[in-house]
Backbone as XML, in Angstrom:
<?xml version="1.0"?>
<chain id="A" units="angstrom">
  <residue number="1" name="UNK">
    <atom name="N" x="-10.002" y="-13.061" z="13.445"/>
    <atom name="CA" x="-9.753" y="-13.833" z="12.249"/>
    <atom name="C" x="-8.538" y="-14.727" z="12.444"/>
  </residue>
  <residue number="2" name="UNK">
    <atom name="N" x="-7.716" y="-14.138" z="13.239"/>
    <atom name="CA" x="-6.214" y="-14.933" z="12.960"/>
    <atom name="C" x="-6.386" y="-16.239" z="13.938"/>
  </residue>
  <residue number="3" name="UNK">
    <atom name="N" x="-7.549" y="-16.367" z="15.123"/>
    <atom name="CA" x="-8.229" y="-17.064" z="16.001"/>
    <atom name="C" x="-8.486" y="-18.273" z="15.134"/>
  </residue>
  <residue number="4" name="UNK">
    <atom name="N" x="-9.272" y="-17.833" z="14.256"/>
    <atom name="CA" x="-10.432" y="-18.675" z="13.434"/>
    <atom name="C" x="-8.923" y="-19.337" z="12.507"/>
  </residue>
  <residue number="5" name="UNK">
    <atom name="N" x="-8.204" y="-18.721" z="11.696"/>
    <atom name="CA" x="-7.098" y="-19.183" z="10.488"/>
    <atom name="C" x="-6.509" y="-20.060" z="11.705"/>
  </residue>
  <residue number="6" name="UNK">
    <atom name="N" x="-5.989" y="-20.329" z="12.892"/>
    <atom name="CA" x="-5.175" y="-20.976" z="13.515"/>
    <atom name="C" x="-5.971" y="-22.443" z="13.625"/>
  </residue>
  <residue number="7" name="UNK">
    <atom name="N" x="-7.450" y="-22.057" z="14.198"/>
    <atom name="CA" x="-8.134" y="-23.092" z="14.274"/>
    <atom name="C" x="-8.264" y="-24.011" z="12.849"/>
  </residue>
  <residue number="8" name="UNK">
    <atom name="N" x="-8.044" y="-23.426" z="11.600"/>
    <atom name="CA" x="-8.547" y="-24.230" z="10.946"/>
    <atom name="C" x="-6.738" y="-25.039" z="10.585"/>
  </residue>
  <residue number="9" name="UNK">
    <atom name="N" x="-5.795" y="-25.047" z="11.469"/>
    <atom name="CA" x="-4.342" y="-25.597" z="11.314"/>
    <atom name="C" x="-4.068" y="-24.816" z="9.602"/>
  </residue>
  <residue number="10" name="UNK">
    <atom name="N" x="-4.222" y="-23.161" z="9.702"/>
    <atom name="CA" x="-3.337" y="-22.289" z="8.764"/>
    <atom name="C" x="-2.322" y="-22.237" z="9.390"/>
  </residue>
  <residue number="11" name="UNK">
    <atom name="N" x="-1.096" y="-21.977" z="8.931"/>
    <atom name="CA" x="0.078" y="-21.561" z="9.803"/>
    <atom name="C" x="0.286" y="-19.920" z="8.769"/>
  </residue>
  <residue number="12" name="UNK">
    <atom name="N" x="0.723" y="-19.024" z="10.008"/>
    <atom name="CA" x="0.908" y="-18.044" z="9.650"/>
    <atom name="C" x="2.344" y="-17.723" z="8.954"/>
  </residue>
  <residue number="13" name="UNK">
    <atom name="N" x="2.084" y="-17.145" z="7.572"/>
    <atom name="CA" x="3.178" y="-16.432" z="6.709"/>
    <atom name="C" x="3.950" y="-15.620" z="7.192"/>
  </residue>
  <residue number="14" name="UNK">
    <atom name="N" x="3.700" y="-14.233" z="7.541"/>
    <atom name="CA" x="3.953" y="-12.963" z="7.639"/>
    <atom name="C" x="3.383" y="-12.195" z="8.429"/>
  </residue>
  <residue number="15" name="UNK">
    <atom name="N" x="3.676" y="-10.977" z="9.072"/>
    <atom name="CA" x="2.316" y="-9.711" z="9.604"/>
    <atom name="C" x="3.243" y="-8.470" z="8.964"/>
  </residue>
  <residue number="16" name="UNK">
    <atom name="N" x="2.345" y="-8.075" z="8.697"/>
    <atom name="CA" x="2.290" y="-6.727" z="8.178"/>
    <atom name="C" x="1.669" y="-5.726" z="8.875"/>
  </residue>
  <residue number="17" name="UNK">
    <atom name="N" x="2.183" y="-4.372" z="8.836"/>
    <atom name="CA" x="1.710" y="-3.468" z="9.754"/>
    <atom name="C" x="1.077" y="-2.593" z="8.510"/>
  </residue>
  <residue number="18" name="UNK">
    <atom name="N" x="0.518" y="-1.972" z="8.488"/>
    <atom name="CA" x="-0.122" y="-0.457" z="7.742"/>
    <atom name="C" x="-0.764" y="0.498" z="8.292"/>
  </residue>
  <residue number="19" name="UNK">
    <atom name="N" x="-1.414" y="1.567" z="7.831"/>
    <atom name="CA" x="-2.053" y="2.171" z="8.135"/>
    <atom name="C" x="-2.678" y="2.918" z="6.787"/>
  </residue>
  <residue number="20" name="UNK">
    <atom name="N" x="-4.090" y="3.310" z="6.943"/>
    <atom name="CA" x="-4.738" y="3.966" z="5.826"/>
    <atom name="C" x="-6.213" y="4.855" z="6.527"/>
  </residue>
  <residue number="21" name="UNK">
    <atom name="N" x="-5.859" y="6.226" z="6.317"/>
    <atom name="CA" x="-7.263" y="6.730" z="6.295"/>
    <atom name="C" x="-7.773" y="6.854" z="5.032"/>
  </residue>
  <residue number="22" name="UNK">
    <atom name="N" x="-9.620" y="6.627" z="5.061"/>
    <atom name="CA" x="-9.998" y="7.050" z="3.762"/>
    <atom name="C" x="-10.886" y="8.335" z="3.782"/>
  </residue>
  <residue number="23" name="UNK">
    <atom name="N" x="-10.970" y="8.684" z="2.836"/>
    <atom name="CA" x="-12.212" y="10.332" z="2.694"/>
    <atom name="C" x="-12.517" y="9.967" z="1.839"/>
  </residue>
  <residue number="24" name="UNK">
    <atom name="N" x="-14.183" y="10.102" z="2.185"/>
    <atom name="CA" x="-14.961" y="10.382" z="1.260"/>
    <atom name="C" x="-15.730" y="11.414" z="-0.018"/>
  </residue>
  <residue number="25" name="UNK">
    <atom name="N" x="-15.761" y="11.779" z="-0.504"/>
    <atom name="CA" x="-16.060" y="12.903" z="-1.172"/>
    <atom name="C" x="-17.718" y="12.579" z="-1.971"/>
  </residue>
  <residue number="26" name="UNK">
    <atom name="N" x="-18.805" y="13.479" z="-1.740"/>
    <atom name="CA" x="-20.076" y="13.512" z="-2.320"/>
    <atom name="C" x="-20.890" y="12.324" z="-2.048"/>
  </residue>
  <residue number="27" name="UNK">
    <atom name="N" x="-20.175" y="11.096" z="-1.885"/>
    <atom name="CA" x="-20.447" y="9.468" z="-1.867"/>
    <atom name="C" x="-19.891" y="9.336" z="-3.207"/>
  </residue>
  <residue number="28" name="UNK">
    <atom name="N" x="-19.717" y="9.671" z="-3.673"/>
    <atom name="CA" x="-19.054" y="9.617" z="-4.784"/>
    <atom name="C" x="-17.550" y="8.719" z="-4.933"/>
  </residue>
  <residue number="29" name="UNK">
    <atom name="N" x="-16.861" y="8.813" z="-4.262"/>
    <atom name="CA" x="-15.298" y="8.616" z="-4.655"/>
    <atom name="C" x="-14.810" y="8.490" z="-3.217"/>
  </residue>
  <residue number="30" name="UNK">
    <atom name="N" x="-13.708" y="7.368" z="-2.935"/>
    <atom name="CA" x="-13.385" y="7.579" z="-1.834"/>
    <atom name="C" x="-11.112" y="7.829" z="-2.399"/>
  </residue>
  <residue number="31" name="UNK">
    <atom name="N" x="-10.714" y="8.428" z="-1.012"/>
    <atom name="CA" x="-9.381" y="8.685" z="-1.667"/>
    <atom name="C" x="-8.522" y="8.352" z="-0.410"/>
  </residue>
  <residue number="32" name="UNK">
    <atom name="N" x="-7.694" y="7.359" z="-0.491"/>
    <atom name="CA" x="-6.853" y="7.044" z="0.608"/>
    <atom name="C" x="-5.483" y="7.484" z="0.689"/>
  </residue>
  <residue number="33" name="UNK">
    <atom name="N" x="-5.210" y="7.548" z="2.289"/>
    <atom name="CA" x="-3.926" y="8.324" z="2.439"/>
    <atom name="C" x="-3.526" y="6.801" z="2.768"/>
  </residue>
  <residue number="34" name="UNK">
    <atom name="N" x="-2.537" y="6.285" z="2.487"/>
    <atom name="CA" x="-1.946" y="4.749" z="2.876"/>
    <atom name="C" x="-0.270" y="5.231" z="3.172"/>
  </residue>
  <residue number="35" name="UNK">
    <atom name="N" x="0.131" y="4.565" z="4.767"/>
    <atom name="CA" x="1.269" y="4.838" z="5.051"/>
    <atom name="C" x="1.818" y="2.995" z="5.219"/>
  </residue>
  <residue number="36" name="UNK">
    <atom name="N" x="2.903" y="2.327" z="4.493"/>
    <atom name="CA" x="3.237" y="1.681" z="5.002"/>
    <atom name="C" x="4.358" y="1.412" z="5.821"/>
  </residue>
  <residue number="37" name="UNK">
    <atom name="N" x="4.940" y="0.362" z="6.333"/>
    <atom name="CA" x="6.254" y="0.510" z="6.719"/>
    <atom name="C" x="7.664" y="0.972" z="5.764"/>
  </residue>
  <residue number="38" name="UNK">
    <atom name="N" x="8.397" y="1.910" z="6.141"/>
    <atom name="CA" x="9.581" y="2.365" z="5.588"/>
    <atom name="C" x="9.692" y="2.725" z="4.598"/>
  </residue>
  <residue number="39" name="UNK">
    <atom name="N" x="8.043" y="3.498" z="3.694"/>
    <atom name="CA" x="8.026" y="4.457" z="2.859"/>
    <atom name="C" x="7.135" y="5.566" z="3.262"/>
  </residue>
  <residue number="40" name="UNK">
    <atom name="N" x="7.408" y="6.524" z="1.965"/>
    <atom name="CA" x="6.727" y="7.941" z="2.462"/>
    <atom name="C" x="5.002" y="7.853" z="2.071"/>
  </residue>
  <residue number="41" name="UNK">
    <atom name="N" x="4.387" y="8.346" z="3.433"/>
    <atom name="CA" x="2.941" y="8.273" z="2.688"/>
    <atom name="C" x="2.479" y="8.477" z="1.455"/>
  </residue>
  <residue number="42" name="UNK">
    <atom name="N" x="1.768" y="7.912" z="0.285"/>
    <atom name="CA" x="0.593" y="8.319" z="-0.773"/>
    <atom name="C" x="-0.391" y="8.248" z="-0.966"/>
  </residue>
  <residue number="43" name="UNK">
    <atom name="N" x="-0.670" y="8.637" z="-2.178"/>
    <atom name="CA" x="-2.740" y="8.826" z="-1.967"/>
    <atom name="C" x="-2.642" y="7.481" z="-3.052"/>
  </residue>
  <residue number="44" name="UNK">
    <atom name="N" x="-3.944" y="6.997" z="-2.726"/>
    <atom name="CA" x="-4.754" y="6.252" z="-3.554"/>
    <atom name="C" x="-6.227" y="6.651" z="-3.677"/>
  </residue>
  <residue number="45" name="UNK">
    <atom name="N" x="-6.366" y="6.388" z="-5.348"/>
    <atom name="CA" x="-8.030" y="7.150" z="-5.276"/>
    <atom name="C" x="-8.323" y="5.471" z="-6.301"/>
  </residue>
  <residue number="46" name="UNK">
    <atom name="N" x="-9.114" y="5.538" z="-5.534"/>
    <atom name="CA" x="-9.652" y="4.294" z="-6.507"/>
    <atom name="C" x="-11.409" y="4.034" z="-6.543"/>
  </residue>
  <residue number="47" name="UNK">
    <atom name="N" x="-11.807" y="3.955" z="-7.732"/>
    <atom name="CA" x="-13.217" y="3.887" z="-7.818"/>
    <atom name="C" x="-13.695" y="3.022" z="-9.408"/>
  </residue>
  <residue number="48" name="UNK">
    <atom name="N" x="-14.448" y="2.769" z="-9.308"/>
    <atom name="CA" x="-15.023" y="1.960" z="-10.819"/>
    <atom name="C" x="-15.442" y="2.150" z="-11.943"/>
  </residue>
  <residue number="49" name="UNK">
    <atom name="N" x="-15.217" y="4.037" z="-11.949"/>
    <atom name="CA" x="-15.107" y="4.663" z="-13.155"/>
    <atom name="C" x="-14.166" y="5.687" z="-12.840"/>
  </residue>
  <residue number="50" name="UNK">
    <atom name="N" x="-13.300" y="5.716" z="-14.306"/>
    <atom name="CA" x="-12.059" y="6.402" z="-14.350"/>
    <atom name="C" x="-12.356" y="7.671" z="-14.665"/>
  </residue>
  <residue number="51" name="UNK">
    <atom name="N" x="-13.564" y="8.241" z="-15.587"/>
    <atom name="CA" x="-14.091" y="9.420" z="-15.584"/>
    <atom name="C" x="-14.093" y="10.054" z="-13.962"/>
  </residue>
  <residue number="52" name="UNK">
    <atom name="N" x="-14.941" y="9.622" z="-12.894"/>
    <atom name="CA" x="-14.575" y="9.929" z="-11.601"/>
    <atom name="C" x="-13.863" y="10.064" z="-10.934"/>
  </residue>
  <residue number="53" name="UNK">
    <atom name="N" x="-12.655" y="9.468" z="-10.998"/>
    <atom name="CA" x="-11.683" y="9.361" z="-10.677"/>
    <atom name="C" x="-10.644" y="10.926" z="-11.063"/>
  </residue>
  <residue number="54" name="UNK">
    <atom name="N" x="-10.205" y="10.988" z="-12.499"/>
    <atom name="CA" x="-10.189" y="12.182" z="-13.449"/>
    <atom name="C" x="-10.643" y="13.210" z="-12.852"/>
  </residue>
  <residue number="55" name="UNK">
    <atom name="N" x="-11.791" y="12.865" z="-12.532"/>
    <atom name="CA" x="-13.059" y="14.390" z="-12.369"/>
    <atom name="C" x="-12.009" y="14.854" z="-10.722"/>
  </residue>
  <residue number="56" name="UNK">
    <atom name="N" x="-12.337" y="13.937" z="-10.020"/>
    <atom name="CA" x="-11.692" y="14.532" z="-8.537"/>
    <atom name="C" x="-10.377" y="14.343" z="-8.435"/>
  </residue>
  <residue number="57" name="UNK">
    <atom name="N" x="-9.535" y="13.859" z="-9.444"/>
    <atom name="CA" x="-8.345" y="14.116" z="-9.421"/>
    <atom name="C" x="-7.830" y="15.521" z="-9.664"/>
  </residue>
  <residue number="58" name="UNK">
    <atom name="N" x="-8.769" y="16.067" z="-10.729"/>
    <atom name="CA" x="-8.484" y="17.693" z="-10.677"/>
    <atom name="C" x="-8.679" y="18.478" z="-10.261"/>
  </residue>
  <residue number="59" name="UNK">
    <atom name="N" x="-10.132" y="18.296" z="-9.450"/>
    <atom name="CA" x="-10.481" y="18.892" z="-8.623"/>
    <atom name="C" x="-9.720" y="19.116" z="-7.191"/>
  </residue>
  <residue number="60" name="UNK">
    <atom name="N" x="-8.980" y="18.443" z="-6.789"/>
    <atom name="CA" x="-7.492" y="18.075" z="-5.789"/>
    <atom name="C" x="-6.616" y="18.505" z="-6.462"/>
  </residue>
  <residue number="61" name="UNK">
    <atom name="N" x="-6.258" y="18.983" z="-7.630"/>
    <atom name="CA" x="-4.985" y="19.642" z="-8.031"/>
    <atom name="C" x="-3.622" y="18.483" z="-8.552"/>
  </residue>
  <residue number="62" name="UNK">
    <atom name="N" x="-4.582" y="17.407" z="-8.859"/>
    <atom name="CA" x="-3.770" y="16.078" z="-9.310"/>
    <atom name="C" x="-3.548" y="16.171" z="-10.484"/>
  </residue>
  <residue number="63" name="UNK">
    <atom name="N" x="-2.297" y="16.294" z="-11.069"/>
    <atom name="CA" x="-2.160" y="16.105" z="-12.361"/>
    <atom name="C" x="-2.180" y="14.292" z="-12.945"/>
  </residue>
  <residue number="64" name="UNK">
    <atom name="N" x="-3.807" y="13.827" z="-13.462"/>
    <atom name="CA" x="-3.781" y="12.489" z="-13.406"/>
    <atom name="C" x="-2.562" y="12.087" z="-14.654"/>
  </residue>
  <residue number="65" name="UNK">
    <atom name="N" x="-2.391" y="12.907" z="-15.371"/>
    <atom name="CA" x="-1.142" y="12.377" z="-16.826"/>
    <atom name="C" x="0.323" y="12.059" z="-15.908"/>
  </residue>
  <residue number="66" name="UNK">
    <atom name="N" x="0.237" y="12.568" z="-14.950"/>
    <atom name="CA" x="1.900" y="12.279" z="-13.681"/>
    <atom name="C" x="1.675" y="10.964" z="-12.648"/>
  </residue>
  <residue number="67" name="UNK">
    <atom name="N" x="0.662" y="10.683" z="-12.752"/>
    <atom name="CA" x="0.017" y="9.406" z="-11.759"/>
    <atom name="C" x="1.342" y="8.136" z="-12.000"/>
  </residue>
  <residue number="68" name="UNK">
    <atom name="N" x="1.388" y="7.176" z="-11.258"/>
    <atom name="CA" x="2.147" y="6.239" z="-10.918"/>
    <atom name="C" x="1.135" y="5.104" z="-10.699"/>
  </residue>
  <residue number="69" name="UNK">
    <atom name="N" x="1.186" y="4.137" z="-11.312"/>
    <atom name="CA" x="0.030" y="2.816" z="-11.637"/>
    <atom name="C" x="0.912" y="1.434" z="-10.815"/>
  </residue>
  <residue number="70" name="UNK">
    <atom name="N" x="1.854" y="1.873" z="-9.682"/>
    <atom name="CA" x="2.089" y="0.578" z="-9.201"/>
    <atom name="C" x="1.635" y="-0.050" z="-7.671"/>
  </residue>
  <residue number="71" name="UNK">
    <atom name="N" x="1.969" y="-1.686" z="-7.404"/>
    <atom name="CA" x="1.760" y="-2.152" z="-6.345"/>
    <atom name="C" x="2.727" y="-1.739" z="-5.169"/>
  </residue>
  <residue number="72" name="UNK">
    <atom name="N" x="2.299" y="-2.383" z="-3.965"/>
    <atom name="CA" x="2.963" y="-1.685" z="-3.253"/>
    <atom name="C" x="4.398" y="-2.577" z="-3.056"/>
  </residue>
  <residue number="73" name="UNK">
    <atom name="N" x="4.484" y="-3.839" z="-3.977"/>
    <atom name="CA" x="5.932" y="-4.274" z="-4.249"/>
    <atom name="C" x="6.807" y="-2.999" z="-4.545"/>
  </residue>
  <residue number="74" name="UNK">
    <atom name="N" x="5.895" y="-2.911" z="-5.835"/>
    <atom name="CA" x="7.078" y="-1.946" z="-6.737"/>
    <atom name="C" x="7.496" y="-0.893" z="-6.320"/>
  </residue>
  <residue number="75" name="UNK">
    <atom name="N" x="6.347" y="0.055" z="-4.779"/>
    <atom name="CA" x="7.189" y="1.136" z="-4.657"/>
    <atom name="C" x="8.097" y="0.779" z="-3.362"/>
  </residue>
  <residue number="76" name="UNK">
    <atom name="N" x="8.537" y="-0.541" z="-2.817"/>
    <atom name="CA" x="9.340" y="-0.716" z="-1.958"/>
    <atom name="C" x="10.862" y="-0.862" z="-3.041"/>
  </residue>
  <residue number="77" name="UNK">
    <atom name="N" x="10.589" y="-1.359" z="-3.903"/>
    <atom name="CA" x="11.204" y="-1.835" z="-5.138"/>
    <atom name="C" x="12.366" y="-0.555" z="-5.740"/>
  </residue>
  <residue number="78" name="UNK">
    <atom name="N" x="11.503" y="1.017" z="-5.916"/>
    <atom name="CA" x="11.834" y="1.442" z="-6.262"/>
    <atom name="C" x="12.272" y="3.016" z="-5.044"/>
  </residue>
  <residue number="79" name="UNK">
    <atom name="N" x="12.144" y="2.924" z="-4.125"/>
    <atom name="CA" x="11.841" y="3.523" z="-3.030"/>
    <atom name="C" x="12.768" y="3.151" z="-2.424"/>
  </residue>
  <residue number="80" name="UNK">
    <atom name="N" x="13.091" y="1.817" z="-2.187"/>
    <atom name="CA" x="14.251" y="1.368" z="-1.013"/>
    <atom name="C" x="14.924" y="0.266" z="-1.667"/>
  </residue>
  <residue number="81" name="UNK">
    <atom name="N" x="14.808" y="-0.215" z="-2.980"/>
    <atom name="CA" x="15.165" y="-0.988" z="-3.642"/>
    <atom name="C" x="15.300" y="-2.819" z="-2.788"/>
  </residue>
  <residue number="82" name="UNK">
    <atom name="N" x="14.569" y="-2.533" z="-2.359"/>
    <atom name="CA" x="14.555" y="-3.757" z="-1.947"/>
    <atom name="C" x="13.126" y="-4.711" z="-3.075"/>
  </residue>
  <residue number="83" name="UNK">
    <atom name="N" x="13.478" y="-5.647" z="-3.356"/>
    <atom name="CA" x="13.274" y="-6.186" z="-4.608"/>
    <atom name="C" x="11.998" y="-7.369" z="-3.886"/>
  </residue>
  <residue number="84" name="UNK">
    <atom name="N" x="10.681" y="-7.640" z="-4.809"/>
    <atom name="CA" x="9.216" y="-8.443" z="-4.597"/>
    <atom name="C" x="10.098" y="-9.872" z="-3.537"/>
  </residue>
  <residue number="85" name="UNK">
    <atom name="N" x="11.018" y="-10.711" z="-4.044"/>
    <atom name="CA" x="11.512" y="-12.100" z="-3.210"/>
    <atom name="C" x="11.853" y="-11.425" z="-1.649"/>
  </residue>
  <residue number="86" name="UNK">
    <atom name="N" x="12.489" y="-10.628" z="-1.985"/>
    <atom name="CA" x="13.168" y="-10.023" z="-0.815"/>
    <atom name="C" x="12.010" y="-9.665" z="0.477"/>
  </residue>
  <residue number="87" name="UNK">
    <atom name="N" x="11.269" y="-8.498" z="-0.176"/>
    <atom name="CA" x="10.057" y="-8.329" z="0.654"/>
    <atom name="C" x="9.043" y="-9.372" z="1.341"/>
  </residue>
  <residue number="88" name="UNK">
    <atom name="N" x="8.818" y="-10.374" z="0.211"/>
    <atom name="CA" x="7.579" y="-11.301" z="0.456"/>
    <atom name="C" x="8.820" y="-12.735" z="1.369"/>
  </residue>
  <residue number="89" name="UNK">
    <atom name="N" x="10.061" y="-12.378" z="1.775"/>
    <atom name="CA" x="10.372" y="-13.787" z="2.545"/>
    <atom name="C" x="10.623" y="-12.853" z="3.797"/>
  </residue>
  <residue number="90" name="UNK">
    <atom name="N" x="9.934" y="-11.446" z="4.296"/>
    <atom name="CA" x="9.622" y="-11.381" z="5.356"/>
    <atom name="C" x="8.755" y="-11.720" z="6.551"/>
  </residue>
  <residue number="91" name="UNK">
    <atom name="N" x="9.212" y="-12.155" z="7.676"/>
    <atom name="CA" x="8.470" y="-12.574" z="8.310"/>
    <atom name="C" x="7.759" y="-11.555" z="9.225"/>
  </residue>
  <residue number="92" name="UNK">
    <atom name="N" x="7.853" y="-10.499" z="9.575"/>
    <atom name="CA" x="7.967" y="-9.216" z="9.902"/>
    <atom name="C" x="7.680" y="-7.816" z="9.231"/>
  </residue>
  <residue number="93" name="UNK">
    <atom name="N" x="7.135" y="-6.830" z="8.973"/>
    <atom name="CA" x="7.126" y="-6.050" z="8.345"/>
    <atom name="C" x="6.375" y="-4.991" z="9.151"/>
  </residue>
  <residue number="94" name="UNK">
    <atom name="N" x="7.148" y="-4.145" z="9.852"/>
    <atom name="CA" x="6.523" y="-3.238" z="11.296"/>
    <atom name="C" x="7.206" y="-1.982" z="10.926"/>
  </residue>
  <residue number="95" name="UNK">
    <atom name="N" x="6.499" y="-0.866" z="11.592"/>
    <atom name="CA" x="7.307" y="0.379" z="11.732"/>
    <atom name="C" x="8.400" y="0.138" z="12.411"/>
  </residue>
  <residue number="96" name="UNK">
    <atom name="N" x="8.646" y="-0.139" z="13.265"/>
    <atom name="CA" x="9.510" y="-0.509" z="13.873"/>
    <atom name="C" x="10.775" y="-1.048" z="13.485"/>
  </residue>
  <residue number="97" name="UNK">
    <atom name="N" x="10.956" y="-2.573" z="12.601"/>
    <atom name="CA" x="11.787" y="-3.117" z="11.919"/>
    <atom name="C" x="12.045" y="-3.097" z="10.973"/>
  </residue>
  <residue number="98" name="UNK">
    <atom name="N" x="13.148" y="-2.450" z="10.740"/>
    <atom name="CA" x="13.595" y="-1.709" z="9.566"/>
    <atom name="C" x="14.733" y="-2.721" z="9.095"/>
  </residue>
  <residue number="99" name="UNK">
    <atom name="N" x="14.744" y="-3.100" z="7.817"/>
    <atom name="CA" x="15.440" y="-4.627" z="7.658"/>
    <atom name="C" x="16.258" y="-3.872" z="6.650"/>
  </residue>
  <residue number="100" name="UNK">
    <atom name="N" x="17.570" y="-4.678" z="6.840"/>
    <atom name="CA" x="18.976" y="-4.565" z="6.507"/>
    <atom name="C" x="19.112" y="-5.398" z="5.097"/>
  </residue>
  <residue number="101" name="UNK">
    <atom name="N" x="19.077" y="-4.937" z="3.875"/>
    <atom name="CA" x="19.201" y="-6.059" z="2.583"/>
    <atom name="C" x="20.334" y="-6.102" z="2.426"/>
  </residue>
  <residue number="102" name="UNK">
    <atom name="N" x="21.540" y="-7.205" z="2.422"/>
    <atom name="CA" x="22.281" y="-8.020" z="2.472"/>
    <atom name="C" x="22.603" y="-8.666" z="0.685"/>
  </residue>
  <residue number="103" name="UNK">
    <atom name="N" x="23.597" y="-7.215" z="0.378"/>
    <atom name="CA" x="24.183" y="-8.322" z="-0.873"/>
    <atom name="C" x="25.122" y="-8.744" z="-1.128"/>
  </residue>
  <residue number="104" name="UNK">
    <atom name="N" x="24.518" y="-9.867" z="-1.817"/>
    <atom name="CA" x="26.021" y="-11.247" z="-1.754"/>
    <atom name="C" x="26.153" y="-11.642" z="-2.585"/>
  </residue>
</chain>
């Protein structure tokens, strides 16, 4: 893809590193473990009915009333306090490089 975006004269923003396994459950529901750079792994369960969702949230021992409804700005935001401008004028974002926020 990044072949094809160069060819069409995109210039590249950013790279981002991640990682995510997903599980499936019944076909029913899928539930992801998502690790990004320089926070602690969490789950994401996401599906197109919230009854389902509910249903195998308890069934996992999830208390869904304790759930956390944010992007993954907000938990860099609130996690390492490094703030949405800050994050998104990286050019870089690797396990590896662990960036220094600078206040002035």
């Amino acid at each position: 893809m990044v072949n094809i975006f160069r060819k069409l004269w995109l210039n590249e923003k950013s790279y981002q590193e991640t990682y995510r396994e997903v599980w499936e459950i019944n076909n029913e529901i899928e539930i992801m473990i998502d690790l990004w750079p320089w926070l602690n792994p969490y789950i994401e369960i996401e599906w197109e009915n919230e009854e389902v969702v509910k249903k195998y949230s308890n069934l996992l021992w999830f208390d869904y009333n304790n759930w956390i409804f944010w992007t993954s700005f907000q938990v860099y935001e609130k996690e390492l306090w490094l703030d949405y401008e800050f994050i998104n004028s990286l050019k870089e974002i690797t396990f590896d490089n662990i960036p220094r926020k600078i206040n002035t």
